[in-house]
C-alpha positions in Angstrom: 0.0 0.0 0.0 1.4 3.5 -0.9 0.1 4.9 2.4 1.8 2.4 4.8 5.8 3.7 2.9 4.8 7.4 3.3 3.9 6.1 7.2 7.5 4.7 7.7 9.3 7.2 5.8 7.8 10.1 7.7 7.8 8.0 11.1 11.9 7.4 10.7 12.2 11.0 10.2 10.1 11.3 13.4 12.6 8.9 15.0 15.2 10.9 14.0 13.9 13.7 15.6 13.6 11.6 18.8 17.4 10.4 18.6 18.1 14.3 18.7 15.7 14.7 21.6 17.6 12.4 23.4 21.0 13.6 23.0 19.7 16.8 24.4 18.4 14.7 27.7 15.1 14.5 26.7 12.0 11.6 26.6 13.0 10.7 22.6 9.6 11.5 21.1 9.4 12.9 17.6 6.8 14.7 15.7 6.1 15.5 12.0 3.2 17.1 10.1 3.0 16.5 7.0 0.5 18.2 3.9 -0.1 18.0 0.7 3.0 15.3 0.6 5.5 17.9 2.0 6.7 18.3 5.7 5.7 21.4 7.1 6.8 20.9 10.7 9.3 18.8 12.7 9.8 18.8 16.2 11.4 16.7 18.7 10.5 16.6 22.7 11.9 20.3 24.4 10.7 20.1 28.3 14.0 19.9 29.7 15.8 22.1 27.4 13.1 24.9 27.7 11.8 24.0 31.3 8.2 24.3 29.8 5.6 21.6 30.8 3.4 21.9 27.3 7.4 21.7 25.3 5.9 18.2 24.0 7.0 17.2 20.2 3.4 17.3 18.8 2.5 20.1 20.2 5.6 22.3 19.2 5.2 20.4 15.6 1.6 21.9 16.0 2.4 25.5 16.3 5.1 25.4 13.8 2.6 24.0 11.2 0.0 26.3 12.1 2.6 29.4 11.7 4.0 27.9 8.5 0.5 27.8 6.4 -0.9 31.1 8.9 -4.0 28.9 9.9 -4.3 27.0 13.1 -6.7 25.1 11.1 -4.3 21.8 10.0 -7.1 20.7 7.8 -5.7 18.0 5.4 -2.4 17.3 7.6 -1.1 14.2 8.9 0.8 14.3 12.5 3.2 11.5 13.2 4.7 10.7 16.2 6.9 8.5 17.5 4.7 7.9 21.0 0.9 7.6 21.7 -0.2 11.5 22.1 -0.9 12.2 26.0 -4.1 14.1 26.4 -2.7 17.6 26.6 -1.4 16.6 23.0 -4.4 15.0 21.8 -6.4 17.7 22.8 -3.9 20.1 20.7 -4.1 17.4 17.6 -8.2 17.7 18.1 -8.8 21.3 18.3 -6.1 21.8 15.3 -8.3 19.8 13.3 -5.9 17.0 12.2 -7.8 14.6 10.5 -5.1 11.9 10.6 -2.8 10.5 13.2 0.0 8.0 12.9 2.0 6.7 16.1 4.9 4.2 16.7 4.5 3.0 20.3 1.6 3.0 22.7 1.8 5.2 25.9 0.1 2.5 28.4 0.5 5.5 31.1 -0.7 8.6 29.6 -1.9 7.3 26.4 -5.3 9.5 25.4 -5.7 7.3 21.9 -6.9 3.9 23.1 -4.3 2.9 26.1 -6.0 5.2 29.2 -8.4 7.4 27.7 -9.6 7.5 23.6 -9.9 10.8 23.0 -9.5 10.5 19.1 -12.9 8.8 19.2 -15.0 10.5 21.5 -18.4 11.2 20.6 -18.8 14.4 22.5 -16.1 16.7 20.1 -16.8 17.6 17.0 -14.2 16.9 15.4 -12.8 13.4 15.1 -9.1 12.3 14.2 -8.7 9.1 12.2 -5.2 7.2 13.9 -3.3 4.4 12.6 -1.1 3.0 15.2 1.7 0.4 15.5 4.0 2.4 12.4 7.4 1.2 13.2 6.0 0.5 16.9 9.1 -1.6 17.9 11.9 0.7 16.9 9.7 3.8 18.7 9.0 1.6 21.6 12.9 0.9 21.9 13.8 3.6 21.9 12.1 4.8 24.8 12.8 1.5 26.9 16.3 2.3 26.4 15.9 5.7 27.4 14.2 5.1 31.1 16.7 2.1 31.6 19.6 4.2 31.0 18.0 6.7 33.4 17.4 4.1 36.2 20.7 3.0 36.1 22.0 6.9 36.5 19.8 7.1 39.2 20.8 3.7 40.6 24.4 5.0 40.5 24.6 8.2 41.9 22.2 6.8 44.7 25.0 4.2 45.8 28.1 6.9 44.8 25.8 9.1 47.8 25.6 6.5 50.1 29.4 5.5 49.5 30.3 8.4 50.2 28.4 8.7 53.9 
């Protein structure tokens, strides 16, 4: 299917975007918007780097699209992400209008797409957001894992360097 290679093309340059993310020290997530096949917007995960609780790829992605074609209407677009949108996010993708959705990995935390809460599908807005999931869901999902067991083990390190040093 043509659809499914546009989907993995623009989800590795999503993981891209999170393997920059992470060299900066932050959760590797990436996000990309793409319309009319051409990328309008690219952004990887910023909440560390800019101390800002909404710095979350889609969302930066979102604004950046919006400003690119001056509408914050992203009628026609297609978001992919490397991670299942959190509800803050999905709540951005919603009332942006993005009729299409494409995630690597499920979020069985914060997921707001099917994992915790299914916002993408909820009755009561009126404007639903088609998603296919699963698009390179083991590289995205590996990503992360490595991530947060790199992050334990940091922790677990300094913790016994603190109590070596007592």
């Amino acid at each position: 299917m043509e659809n499914d290679s546009h989907d993995e093309k623009y989800m590795r340059q999503a993981l891209e975007l999170a393997h920059q993310a992470e060299q900066l020290g932050e959760v590797p997530v990436g996000a990309v918007i793409v319309l009319d096949g051409r990328v309008i917007a690219a952004a990887g995960n910023r909440r560390e780097t800019w101390q800002d609780p909404t710095a979350h790829a889609e969302l930066i992605a979102l604004r950046e699209a919006a400003k690119r074609i001056n509408s914050w209407r992203l009628e026609g677009a297609t978001l992919y992400v490397t991670l299942e949108p959190c509800v803050m996010c999905m709540g951005g993708i919603i009332l942006s209008r993005v009729p299409r959705l494409v995630f690597g990995a499920r979020d069985p935390r914060v997921g707001a797409v099917g994992s915790v809460f299914d916002l993408a599908d909820d009755d009561r807005f009126n404007h639903r957001v088609e998603v296919c999931e699963g698009v390179l869901a083991e590289e995205c999902g590996e990503i992360l894992s490595n991530f947060f067991r790199q992050l334990r083990e940091k922790k677990k390190a300094a913790k016994m360097r603190r109590a070596k040093d007592e």
